[in-house]
C-alpha positions in Angstrom: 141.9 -89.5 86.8 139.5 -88.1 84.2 136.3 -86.7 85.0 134.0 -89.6 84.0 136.1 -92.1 86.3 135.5 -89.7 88.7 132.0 -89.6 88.7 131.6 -93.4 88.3 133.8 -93.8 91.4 131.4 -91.3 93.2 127.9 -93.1 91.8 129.6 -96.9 93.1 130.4 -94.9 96.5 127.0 -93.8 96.7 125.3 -97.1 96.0 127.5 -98.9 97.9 126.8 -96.7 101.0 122.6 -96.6 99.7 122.9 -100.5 100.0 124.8 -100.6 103.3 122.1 -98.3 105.1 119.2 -100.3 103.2 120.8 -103.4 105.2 121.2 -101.9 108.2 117.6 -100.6 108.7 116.0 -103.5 107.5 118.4 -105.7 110.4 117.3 -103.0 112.8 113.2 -103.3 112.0 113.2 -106.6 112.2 115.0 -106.2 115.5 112.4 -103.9 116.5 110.2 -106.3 115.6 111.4 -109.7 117.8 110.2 -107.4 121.0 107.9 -104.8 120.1 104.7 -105.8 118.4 103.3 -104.1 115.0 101.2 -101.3 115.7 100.1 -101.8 112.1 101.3 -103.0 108.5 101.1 -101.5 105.2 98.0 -104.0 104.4 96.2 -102.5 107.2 96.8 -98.9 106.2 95.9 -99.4 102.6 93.0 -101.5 103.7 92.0 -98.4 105.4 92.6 -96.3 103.1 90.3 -98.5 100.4 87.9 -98.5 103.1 87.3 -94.5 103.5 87.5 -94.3 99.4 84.4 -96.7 99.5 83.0 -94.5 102.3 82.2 -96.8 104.6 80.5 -96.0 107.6 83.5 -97.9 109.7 86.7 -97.5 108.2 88.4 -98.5 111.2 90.8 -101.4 111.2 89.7 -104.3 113.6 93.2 -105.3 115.0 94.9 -105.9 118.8 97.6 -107.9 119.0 98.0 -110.6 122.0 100.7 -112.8 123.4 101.1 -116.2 121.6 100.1 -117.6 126.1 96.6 -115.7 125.2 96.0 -117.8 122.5 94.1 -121.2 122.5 96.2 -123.6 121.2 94.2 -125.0 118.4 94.7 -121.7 116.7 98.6 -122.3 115.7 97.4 -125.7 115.2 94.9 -124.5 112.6 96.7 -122.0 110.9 99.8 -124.7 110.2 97.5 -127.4 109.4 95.6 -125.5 106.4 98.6 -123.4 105.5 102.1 -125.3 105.8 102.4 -128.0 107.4 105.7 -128.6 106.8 106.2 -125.2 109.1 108.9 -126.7 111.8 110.6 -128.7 109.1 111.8 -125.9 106.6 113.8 -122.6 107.0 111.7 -120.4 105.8 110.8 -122.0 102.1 108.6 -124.7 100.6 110.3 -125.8 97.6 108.2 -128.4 96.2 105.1 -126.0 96.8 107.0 -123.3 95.1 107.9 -125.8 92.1 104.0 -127.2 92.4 102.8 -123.8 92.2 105.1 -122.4 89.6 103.8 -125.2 87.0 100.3 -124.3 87.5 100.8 -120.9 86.7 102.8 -121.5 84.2 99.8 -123.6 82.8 97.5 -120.4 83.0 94.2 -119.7 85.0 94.4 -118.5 88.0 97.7 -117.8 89.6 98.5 -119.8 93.0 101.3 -119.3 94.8 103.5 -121.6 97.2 104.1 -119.4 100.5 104.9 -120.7 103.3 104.1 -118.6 106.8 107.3 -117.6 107.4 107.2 -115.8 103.4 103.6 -114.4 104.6 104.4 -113.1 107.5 107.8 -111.0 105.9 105.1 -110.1 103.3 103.0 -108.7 105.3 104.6 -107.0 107.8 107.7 -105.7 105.9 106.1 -105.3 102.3 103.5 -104.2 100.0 101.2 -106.3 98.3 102.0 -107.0 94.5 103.3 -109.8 91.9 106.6 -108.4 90.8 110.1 -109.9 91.0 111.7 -107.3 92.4 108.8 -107.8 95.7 109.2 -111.6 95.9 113.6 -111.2 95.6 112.8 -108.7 99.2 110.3 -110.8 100.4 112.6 -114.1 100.4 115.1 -111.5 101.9 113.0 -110.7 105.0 111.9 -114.3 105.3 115.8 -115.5 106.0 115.8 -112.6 108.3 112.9 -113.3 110.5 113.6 -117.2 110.2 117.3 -116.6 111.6 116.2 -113.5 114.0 112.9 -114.3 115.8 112.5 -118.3 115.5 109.2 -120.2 114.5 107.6 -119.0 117.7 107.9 -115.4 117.1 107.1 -116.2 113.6 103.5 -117.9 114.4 102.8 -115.6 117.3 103.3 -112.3 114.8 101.2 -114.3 111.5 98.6 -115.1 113.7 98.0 -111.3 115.1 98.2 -110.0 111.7 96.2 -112.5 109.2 93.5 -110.9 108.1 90.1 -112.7 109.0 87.6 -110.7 107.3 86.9 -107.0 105.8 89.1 -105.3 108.2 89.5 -107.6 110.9 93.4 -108.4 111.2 94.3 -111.3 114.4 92.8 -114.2 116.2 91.5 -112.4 119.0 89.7 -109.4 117.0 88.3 -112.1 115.0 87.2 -114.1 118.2 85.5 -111.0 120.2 83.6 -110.1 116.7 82.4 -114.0 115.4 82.5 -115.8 118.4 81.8 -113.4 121.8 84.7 -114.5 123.1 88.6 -113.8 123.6 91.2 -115.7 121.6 92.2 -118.5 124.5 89.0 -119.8 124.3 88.5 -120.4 121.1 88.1 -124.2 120.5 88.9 -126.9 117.8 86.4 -126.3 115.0 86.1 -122.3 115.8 90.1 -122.4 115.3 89.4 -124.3 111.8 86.8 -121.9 111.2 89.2 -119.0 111.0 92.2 -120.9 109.1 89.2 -121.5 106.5 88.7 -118.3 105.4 92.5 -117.8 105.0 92.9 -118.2 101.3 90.5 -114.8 100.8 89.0 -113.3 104.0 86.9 -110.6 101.9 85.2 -113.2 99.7 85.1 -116.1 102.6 82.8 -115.2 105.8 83.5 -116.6 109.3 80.3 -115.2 110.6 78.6 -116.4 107.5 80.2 -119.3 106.5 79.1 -120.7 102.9 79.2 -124.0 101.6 83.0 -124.0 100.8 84.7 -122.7 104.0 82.4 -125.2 105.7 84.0 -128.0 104.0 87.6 -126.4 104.2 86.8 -126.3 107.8 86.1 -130.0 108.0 89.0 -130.9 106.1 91.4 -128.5 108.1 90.0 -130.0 111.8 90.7 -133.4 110.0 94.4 -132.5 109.4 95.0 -130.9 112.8 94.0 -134.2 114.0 96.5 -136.0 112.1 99.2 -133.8 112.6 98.8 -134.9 116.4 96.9 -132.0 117.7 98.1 -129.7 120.6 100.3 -131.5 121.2 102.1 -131.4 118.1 102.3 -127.7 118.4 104.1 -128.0 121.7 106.5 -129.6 119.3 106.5 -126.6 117.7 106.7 -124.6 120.7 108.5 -126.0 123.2 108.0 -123.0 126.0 104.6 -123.0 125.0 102.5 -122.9 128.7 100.1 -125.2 129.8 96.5 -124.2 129.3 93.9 -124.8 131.5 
């Protein structure tokens, strides 16, 4: 065998074996990750870390994560009904909002994209923030994973500790205690709206200081959580869900 055979042979070995471990680790964090909860995500440490550059008297991140039983249950409820609404129905994709969104960008002006919670969460927890193929082919990666691992309950429970609800401020119930003087399970209908409102960009939309347009988004998104069937329809969602109050 010449020399250059060789030392293909040797490169395909190593790749092969590069790929293998990539696979395992990624099966065993998201392993980790059905049971133990996130101390933190690489949003939150580069949120930080944009934080001290802009010297900021209170760098900290706002963030505790709680059981999906602490939680009022208009807060899934929200989240699904301004984000995706088809969230029990698919597997982890939209594909008519990814279509939808595709042909808008493809028609210029701002780009819009067609996530679904499942693709947020894997985004957010397993990823770094960025527009590049090679981080939406991983992201669709970790979204089959977390959809066939954890199940939609996991899957809400994680997205709705680590949204981020305003400059800092990641989960429902650090965004609860700071806007509304109160803990996450007691959060009501239109406070739950509220928060899903600012969703599309918590830096530029307030909860404490709603404007105009998060006002309406809040109207329209306690609307659809209505129509959707309310709590109820989220014990659809969550079978094992317990009974509040």
């Amino acid at each position: 065998m010449s020399k250059k055979r060789k030392g293909l042979r040797v490169a395909k070995l190593i790749f092969a074996k590069l790929v293998l471990s990539l696979f395992l680790i990624s099966i065993a964090w998201v392993l980790l990750y059905k049971w133990v909860d996130p101390p933190a995500t690489l949003h939150m440490v580069k949120r930080r870390a944009e934080a001290g550059k802009a010297e900021k008297q209170d760098p900290a991140i706002n963030y505790k994560f709680v059981d999906l039983d602490e939680m009022s249950e208009q807060l899934p409820l929200a989240v699904v009904a301004s984000e995706d609404q088809l969230f029990l129905e698919h597997s982890g994709f939209d594909v008519k909002a990814i279509r939808d969104a595709f042909e808008r960008n493809q028609k210029g002006g701002n780009i819009r994209g067609g996530s679904t919670i499942s693709q947020q969460v894997a985004k957010n927890v397993f990823l770094w923030h960025g527009r590049s193929y090679l981080r939406k082919a991983v992201e669709a990666y970790f979204t089959v994973l977390i959809e066939l691992i954890w199940g939609k309950q996991r899957i809400i429970e994680v997205y709705l500790n680590i949204a981020e609800l305003g400059d800092g401020v990641f989960g429902v119930e650090a965004a609860s205690q700071l806007y509304f003087k109160k803990p996450a399970k007691d959060v009501g209908r239109r406070q739950a709206a509220l928060l899903a409102a600012v969703l599309p960009n918590p830096i530029k939309y307030s909860a404490k200081r709603p404007g105009s347009y998060v006002l309406r988004r809040q109207v329209r998104i306690a609307r659809a959580m209505g129509r959707l069937g309310g709590t109820t329809y989220i014990k659809t969602i969550l079978p094992d869900y317990e009974e509040q109050n």
